[in-house]
C-alpha positions in Angstrom: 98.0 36.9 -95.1 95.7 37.2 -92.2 96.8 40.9 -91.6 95.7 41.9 -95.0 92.4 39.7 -94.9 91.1 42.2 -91.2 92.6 45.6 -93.7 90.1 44.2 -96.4 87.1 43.8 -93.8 87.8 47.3 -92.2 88.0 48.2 -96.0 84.6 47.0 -97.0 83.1 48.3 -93.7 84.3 52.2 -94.3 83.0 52.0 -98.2 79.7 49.9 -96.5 79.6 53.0 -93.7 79.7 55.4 -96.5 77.2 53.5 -99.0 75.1 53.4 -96.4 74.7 56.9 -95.6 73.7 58.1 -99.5 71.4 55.7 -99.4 69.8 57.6 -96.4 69.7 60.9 -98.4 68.5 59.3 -101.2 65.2 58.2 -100.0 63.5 61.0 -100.2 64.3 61.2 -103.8 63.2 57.4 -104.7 59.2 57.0 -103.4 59.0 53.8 -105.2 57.8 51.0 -102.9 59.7 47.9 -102.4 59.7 44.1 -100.9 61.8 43.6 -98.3 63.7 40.8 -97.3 62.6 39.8 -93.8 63.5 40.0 -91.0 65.2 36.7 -90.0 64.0 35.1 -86.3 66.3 32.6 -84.8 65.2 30.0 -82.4 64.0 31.3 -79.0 66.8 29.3 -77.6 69.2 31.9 -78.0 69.6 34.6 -75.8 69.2 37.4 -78.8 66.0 37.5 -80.7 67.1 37.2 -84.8 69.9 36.9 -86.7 71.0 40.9 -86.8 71.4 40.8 -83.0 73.5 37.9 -82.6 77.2 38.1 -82.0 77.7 35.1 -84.3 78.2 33.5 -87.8 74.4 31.4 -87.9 73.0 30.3 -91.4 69.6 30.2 -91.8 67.6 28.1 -93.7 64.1 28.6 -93.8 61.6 26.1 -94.7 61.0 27.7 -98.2 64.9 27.2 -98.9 64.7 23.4 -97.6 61.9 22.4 -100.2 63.7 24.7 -102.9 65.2 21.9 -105.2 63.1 18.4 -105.0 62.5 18.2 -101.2 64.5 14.7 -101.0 68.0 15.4 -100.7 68.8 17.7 -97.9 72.9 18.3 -99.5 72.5 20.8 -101.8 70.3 23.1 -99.9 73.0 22.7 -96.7 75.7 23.8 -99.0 74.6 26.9 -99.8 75.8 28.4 -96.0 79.4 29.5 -96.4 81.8 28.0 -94.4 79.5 24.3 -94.4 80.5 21.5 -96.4 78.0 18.6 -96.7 79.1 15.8 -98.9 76.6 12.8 -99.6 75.9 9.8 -101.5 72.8 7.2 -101.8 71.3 9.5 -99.6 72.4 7.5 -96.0 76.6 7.8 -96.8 76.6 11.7 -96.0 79.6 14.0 -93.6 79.2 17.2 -92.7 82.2 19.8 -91.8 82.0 23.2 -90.5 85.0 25.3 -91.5 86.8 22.6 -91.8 86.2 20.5 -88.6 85.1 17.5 -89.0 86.5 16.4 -93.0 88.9 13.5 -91.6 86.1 11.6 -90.1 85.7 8.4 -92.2 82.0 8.2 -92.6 79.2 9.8 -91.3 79.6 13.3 -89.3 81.1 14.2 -85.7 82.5 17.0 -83.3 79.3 18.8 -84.5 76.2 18.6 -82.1 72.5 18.6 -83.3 69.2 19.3 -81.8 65.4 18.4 -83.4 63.7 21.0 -81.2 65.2 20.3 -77.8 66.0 16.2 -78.6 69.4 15.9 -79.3 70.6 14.5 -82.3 74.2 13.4 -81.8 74.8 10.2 -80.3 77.0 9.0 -77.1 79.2 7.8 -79.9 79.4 11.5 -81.0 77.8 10.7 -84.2 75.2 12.9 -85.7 72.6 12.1 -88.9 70.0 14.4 -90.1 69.5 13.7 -93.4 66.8 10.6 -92.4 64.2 13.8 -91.6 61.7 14.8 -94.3 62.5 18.3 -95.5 59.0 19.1 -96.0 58.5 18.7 -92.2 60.8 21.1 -91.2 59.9 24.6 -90.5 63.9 26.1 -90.4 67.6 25.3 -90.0 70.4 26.7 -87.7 73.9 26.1 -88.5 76.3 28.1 -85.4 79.6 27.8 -87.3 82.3 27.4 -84.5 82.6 27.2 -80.8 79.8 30.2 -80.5 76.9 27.8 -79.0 78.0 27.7 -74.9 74.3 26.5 -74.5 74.3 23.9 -77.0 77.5 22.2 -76.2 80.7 24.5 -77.2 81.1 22.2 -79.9 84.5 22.6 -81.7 82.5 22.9 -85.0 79.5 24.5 -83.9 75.8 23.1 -83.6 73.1 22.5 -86.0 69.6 23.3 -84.5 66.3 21.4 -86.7 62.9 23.2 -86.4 60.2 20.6 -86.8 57.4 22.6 -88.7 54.3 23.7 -86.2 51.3 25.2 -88.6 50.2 28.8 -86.9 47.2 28.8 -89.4 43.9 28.6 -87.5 41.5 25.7 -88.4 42.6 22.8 -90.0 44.8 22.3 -93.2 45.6 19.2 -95.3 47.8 18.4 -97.6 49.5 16.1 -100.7 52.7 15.9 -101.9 54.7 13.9 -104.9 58.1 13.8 -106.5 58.8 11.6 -109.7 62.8 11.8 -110.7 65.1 9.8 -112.3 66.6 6.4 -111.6 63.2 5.6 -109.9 63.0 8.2 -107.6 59.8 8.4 -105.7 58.3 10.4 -103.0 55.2 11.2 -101.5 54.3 13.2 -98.3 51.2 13.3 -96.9 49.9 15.9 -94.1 47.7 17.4 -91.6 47.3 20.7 -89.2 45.0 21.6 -86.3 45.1 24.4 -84.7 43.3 26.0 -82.0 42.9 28.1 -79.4 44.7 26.1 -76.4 46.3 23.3 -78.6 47.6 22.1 -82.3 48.3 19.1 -83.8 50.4 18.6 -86.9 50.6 14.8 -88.5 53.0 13.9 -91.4 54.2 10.7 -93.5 56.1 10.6 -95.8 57.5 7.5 -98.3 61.0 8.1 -100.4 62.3 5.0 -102.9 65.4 5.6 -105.1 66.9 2.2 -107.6 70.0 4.7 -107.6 72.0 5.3 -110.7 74.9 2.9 -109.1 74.8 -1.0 -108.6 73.7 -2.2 -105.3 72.2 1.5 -104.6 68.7 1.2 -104.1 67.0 3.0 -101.4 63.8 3.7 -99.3 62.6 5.5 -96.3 59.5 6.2 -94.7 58.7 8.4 -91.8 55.5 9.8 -89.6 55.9 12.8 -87.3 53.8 14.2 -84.9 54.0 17.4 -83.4 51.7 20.5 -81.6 51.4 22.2 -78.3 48.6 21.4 -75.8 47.5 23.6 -72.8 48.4 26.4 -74.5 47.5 29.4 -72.2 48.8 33.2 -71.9 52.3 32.0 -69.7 52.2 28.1 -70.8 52.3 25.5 -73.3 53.1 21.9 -73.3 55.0 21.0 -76.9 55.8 17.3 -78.1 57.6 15.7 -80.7 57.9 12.6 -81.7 59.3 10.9 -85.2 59.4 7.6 -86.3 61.3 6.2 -89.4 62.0 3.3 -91.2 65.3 3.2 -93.8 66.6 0.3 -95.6 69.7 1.6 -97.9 72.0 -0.6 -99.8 75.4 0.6 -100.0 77.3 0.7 -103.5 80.5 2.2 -101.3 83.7 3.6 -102.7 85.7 2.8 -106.1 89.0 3.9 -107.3 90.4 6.1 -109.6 90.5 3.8 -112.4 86.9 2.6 -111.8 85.8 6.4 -111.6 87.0 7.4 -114.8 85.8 4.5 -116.9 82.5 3.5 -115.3 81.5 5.0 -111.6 78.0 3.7 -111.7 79.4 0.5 -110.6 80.1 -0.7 -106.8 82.9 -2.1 -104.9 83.1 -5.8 -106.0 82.5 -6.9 -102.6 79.8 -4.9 -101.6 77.7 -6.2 -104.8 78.5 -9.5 -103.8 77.2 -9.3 -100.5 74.9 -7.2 -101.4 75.6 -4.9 -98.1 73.2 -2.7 -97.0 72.2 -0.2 -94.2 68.9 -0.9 -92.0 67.5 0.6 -89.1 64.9 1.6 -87.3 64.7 4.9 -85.5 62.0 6.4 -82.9 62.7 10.3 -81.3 60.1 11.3 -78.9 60.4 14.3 -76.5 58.1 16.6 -74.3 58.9 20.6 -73.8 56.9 22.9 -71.0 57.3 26.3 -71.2 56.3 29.1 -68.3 56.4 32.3 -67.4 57.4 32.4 -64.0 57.2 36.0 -63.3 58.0 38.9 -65.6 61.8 38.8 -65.9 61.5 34.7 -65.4 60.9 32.3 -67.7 61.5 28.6 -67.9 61.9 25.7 -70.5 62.2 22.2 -69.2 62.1 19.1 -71.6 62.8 15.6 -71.6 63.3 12.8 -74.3 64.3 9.4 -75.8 66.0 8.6 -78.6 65.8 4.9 -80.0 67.9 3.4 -82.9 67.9 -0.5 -83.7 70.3 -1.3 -86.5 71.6 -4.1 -89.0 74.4 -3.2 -92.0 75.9 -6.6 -93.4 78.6 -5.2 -94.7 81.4 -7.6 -96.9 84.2 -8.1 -93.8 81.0 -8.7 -91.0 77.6 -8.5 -89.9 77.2 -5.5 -87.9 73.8 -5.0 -85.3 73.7 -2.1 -83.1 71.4 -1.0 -80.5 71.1 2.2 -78.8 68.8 4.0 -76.2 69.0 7.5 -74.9 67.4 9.3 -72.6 68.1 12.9 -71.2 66.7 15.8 -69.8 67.2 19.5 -70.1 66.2 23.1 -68.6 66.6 26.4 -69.1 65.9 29.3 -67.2 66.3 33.0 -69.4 65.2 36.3 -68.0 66.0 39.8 -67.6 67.4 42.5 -65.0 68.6 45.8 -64.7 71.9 47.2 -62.6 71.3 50.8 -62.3 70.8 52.0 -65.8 72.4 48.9 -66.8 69.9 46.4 -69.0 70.6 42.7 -68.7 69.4 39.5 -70.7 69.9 36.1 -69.2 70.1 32.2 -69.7 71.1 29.7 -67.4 70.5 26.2 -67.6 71.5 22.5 -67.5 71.8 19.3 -69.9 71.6 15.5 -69.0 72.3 13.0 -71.7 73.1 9.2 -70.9 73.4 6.9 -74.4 73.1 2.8 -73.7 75.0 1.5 -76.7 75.4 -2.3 -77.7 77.3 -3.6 -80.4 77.4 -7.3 -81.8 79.5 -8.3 -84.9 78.9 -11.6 -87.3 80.8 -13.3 -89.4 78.9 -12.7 -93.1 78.7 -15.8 -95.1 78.2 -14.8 -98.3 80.8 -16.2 -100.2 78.8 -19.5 -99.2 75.2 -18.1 -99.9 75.1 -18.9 -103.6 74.7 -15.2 -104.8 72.3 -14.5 -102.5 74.1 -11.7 -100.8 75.1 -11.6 -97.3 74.6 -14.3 -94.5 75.0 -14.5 -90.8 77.0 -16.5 -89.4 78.7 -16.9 -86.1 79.4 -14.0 -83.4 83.0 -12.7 -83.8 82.0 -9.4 -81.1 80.2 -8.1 -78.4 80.4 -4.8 -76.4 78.3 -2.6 -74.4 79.2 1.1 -73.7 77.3 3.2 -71.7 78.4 7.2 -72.1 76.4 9.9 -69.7 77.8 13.7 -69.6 76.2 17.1 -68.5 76.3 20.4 -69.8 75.9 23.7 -67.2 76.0 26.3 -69.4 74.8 30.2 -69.0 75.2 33.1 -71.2 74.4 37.3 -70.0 74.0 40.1 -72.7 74.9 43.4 -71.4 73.0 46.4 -73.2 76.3 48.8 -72.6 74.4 51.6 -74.6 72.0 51.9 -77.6 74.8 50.9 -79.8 77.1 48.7 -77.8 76.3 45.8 -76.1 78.8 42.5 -74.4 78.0 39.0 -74.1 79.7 36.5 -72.2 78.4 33.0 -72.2 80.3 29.8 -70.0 79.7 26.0 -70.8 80.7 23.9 -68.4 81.2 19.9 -69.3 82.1 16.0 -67.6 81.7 13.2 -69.4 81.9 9.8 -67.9 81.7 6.3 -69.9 82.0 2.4 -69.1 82.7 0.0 -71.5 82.2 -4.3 -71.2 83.3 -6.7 -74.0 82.0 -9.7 -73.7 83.2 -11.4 -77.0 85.5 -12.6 -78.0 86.1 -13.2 -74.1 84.3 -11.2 -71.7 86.3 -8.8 -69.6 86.0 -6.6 -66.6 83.4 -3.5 -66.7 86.0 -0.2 -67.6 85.1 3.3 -66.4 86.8 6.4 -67.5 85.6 9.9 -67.5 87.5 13.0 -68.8 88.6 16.4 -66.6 86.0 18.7 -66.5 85.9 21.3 -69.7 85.5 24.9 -69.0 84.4 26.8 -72.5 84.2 30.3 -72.0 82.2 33.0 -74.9 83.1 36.9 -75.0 81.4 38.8 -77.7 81.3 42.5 -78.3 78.4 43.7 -80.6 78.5 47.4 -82.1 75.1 48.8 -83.9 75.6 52.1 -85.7 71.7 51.9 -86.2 69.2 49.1 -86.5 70.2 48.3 -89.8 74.2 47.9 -89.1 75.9 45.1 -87.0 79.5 45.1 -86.4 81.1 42.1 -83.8 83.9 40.5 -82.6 84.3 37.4 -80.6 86.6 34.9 -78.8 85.6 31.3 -77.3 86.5 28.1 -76.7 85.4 24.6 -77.8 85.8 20.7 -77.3 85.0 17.3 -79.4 84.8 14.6 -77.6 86.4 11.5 -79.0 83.8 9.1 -81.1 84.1 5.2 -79.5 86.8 4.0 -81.8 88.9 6.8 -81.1 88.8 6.0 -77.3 89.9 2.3 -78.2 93.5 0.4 -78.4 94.1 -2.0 -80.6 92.5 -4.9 -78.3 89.1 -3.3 -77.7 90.0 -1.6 -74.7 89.7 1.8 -73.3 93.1 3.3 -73.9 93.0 6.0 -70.8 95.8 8.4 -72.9 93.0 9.9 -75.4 92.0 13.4 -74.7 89.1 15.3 -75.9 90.0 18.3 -79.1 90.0 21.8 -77.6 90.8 25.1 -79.3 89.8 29.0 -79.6 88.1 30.4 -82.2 88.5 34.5 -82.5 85.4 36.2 -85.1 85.0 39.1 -86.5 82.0 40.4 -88.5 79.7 42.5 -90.2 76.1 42.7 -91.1 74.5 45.3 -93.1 71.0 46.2 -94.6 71.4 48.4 -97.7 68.5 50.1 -100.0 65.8 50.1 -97.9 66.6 46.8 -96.4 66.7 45.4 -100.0 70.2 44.4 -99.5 71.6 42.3 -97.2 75.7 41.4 -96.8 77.2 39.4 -93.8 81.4 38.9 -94.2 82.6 37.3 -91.5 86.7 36.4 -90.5 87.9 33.7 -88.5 90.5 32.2 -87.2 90.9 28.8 -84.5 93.8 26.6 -83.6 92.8 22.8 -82.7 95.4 21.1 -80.4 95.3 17.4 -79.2 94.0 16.6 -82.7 92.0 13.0 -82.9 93.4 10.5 -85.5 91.4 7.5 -85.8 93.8 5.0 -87.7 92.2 2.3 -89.4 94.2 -1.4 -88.3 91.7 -3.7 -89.7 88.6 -3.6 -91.4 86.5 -2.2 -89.0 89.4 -1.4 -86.5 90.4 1.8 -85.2 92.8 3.0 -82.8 92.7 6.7 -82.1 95.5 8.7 -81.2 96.0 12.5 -80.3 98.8 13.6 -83.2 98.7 17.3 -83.7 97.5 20.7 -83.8 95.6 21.8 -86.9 95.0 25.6 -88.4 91.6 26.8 -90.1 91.0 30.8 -90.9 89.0 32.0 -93.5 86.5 34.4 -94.9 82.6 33.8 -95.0 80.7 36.2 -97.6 76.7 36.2 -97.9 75.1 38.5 -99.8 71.2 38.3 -100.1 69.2 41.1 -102.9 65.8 41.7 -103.4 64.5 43.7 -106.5 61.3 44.3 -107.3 61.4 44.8 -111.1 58.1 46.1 -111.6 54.2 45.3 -110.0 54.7 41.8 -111.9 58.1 40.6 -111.3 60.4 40.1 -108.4 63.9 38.9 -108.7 65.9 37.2 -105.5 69.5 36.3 -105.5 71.9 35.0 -103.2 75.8 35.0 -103.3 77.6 32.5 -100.4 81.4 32.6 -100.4 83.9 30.8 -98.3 87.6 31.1 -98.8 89.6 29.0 -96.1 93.0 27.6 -95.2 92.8 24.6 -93.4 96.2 23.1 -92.7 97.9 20.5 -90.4 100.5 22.9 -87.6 102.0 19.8 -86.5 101.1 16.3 -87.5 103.3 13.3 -87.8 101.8 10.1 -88.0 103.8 6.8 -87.8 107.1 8.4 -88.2 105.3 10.7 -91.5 105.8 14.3 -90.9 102.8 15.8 -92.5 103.4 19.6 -90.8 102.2 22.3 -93.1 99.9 20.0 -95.5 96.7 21.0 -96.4 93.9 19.5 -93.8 92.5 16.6 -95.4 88.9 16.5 -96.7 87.7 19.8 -97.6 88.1 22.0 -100.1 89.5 25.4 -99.5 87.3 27.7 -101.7 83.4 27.2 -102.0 80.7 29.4 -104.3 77.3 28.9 -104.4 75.0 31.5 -106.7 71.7 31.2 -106.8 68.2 33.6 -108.4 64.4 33.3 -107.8 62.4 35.1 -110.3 58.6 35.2 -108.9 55.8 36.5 -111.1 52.5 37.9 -109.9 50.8 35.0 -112.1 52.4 32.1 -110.0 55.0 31.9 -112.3 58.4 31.3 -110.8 62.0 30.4 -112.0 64.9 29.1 -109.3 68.9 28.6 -111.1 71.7 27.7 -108.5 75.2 27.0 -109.4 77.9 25.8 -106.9 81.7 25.7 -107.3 83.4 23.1 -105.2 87.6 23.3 -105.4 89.7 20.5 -105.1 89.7 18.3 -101.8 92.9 16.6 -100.0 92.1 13.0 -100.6 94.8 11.5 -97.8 97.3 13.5 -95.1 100.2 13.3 -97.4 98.5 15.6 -100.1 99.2 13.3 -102.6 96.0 13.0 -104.2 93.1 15.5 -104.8 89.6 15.4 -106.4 88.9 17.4 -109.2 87.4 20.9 -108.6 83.6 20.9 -110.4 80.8 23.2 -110.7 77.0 22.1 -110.9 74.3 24.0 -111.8 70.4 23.2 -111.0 67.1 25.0 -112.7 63.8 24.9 -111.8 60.6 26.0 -112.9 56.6 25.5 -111.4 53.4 27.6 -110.6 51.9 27.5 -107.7 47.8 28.6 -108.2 44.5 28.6 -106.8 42.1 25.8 -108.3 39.2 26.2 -105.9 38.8 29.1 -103.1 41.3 27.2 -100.2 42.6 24.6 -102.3 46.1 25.7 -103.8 48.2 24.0 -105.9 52.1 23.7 -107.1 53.4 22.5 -110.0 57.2 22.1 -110.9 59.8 20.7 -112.5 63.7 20.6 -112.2 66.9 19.5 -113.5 69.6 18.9 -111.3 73.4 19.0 -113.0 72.2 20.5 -115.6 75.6 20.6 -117.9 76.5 16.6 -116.3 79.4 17.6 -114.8 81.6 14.1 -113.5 82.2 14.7 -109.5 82.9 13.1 -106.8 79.8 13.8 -104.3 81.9 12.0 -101.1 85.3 11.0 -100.8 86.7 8.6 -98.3 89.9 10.0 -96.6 92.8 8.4 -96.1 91.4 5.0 -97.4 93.9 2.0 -97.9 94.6 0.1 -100.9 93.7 -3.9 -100.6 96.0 -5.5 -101.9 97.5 -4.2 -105.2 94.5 -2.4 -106.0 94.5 1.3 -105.7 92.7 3.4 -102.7 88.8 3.2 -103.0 88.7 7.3 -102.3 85.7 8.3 -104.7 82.2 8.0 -104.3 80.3 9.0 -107.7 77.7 12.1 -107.8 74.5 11.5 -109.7 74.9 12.6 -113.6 72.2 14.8 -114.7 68.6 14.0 -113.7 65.1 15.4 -113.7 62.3 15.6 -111.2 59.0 17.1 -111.0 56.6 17.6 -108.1 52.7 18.4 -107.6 50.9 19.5 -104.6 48.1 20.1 -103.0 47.3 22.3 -100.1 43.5 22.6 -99.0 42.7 25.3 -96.0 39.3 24.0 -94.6 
């Protein structure tokens, strides 16, 4: 099978080769002039300088993608990458799996690392959450699919990079945002831009409130970043960040099959009675200096903290966690020449230490007289402290004009303690796991500047999340060792008609060994295990046109593709033999469509449509979600009231044809009692939004 999937891509690169090449001759013939699409920068992190230079499978999302349905709800917009799979629900319940890495977690999203700016993302527990940050803040989103990323981690599913949005405009801007949907939804954004000639400023708040469509589902969040650059001079500039938000989310949680067929607006009967919810709040802060040292030297040292204090009642107990992180990280990049030889740099270093403590209640709210959940006495307490650096470098070799070679190495320790002190206190434990070499080789081929051809191999790591470092008792169980595998890539990406076309296809394949099984012993008990080797390979299309229809009207679609196999090598699990099934939690085909007709009257039209196939619901394949297909329109105008003061007006209807789904499942989940599995967690039905604007340029 995989044989036949490389003839197709060598296939579709000769007929591509040879497309290509008429189109050249044509030219001459056709002097009509058309848009473009642009050229697409990547974050001055990486070692190449945009997408079309980069040895790598990266989607993009661009600020005018992120606010492209209703600017709330950051799912659909993520889905739309190939190869990424973001399921969500209430907004706060959300996973997120990269070619299949990461679908077994039970809630929320690991082995994947993210960065807002240079400020990690991802926890000491491993856990990541970026769907708390206001889309309308961002400026652009990087998803490296696979091991790729040597300087952000060598994660086994890749890394996800945030661009907080820093206004370029000169003078001062200001602007208003709102969103009215259904089931109460309610947004509104509020912001602010200075910039000048040594320093910028960029302040934004934003409120969010949702009743949800399910019991116990309501929702709010509000946020207010600040961002700019000060000293700003020829070889310098000193950039901060800092966000702070508030979330209180009540949590419906999962239902069965029998509850999702007949009536999935309702909740788990004992999350409504304790009325459980998720609270917390959050502060990011961080500081970035960049120089030019000389002119093949150039330097980029940050540091940061990352604060999170959090209560969820939840039926079974009362959880509160605190967390405090603090890290530091620099980056030296450069160039040189051997001989004839031209040579691009990066060399660096990454300190993160996480302070974690976790305290667990009994919840009395079977005593509480319906008034939902109570405290009651402490059941837990545990402190974990986890601290790990990265050394990580990366060289791209400029062979000739159209051949180049990049090797990149990532180099990490990890060391953490752990002290329980309830229900009896024992003795501090330390651990720390070997040091992990992951090695990068990538060789790029570019017929011309419109043609990119690549192959590459590396290696990546997860490290295990605290409950999968844990036996049964709360202790450290020293056994657990971090997942590792290669990843092999091979891709194209081509410009056709005058750079009106643009198609990326991209193959992979990557073994995981010393797979991480967190099995579930108790409510909120896990003991992890390593109990297998996994298999993912698939095919990534993207296809992006651009076709100016006339001086009036210009049409933009978008095809994303993925076709996978994800599948379990060797797995047996208490004495289960599940060797062969299909990996639980994500589907294995995914297509997303989407058009953008603009008018020259500020006019515009936006229709996406997603197919999702069915989804492994537990390791022993015997039960799946239901395939479904959504489809989301949008219309506005966006016009000039006053000279500088702008305007956008739109409206949207999401599910348009109310398709029944299930937006998040929950894998592997356990009957209680004689009830059946709680797997499904509802999508919305179909619901409307609109949105105004105003954006004034003094």
């Amino acid at each position: 099978m995989l044989l036949i999937k490389y003839r197709f891509l060598l296939l579709l690169t000769i007929v591509s080769q040879n497309t290509f090449a008429q189109e050249e001759k044509s030219k001459s013939i056709n002097s009509v002039k058309t848009e473009k699409l642009e050229e697409v920068i990547i974050s001055s992190f990486h070692i190449n300088d945009s997408l079309q230079n980069a040895p790598a499978s990266i989607g993009i999302l661009s600020k005018k993608e992120l606010t492209q349905n209703n600017a709330t709800d950051i799912t659909t917009i993520v889905n739309t990458i190939p190869g990424v799979f973001m399921q969500s629900s209430n907004f706060t319940t959300t996973r997120i799996s990269i070619r299949g890495i990461g679908a077994r977690t039970p809630y929320g999203t690991n082995k994947i690392r993210a960065f807002y700016g240079s400020i990690p993302l991802t926890s000491g527990n491993s856990e990541t959450v970026i769907d708390d940050i206001d889309l309308e803040n961002l400026n652009q989103i990087e998803i490296i699919k696979g091991p790729l990323s040597s300087i952000y981690g060598a994660g086994l599913g890749g890394a996800i990079l945030v661009s907080p949005q820093l206004f370029k405009t000169k003078g001062q801007t200001a602007g208003i945002s709102s969103t009215l949907g259904s089931f109460g939804l309610l947004k509104n954004t509020l912001n602010y831009s200075l910039d000048e000639k040594s320093s910028s400023l960029n302040l934004s708040y934003h409120n969010l409130k949702s009743d949800g469509w399910r019991e116990n589902s309501s929702y709010k969040r509000e946020g207010i970043t600040l961002a700019g650059e000060l000293f700003r001079r020829k070889n310098s500039k000193l950039t901060y960040f800092t966000n702070y938000t508030y979330l209180k989310a009540f949590i419906p949680s999962s239902i069965s099959k029998e509850v999702y067929d007949s009536n999935p607006q309702l909740g788990a009967p004992t999350w409504m009675a304790s009325k459980g919810f998720k609270e917390y709040k959050s502060t990011l802060a961080g500081l970035a200096y960049d120089f030019k040292i000389t002119d093949n030297l150039n330097n980029s040292t940050s540091i940061f903290i990352n604060y999170k204090d959090s209560n969820e009642p939840r039926p079974f107990d009362i959880l509160l966690q605190y967390t405090f992180a603090t890290g530091a990280r620099t980056q030296f990049s450069g160039n040189f020449e051997i001989g004839k030889l031209k040579n691009q740099f990066i060399f660096g270093m990454e300190y993160f230490t996480d302070n974690y403590n976790g305290n667990t209640f009994e919840n009395l709210y079977k005593q509480n007289n319906g008034q939902g959940s109570l405290q009651g006495k402490q059941l837990t307490e545990s402190d974990q402290k986890r601290h790990f650096y990265n050394i990580f470098s990366q060289i791209r070799s400029l062979l000739s004009e159209k051949l180049e070679l990049q090797f990149g190495l990532n180099y990490n320790e990890t060391h953490f303690e752990l002290t329980n002190f309830l229900p009896q206190k024992t003795a501090t434990e330390k651990y720390s796991y070997d040091g992990i070499f992951s090695p990068q080789l990538s060789l790029l081929f570019k017929p011309n500047q419109q043609q990119t051809i690549y192959f590459s191999a590396s290696r990546g790591f997860s490290l295990p999340a605290t409950e999968e470092t844990l036996t049964s008792d709360g202790t450290i169980n020293p056994n657990i060792k971090p997942e590792n595998g290669y990843n092999f890539e091979l891709g194209e990406k081509f410009y056709f008609f005058n750079k009106n076309l643009y198609t990326e296809i991209t193959l992979y394949r990557m073994e995981i060994k010393d797979l991480l099984v967190a099995k579930r012993i108790g409510d909120d008990q896990y003991e992890g295990v390593n109990a297998g080797k996994t298999l993912h390979e698939g095919i990534e299309i993207t296809l992006k046109h651009n076709w100016q229809i006339n001086r009036l009207f210009n049409l933009n679609s978008y095809i994303g593709t993925s076709i996978g196999k994800y599948e379990f090598q060797e797995f047996i699990d208490n004495g289960n033999d599940f060797s062969g099934n299909k990996l639980t939690g994500v589907p294995a085909n995914k297509v997303n469509v989407g058009l953008i007709l603009n008018t020259r009257f500020g006019i515009y039209l936006n229709a996406d449509y997603q197919f999702v196939d069915e989804i492994p619901m537990n390791d022993a394949n015997s039960a799946f979600s239901d395939s479904y297909n959504i489809i989301n329109l949008k219309t506005g105008y966006r016009f000039e009231i006053l000279p500088n003061l702008t305007t956008n007006l739109a409206f949207g209807i999401n599910n348009v044809t109310n398709e029944k789904y299930a937006s998040l499942i929950l894998p592997n989940a356990l009957p209680v009692g004689t009830s059946s599995p709680r797997y499904y967690y509802p999508g919305l039905p179909v619901n409307y939004y609109g949105n105004i604007s105003l954006n004034y340029l003094f």
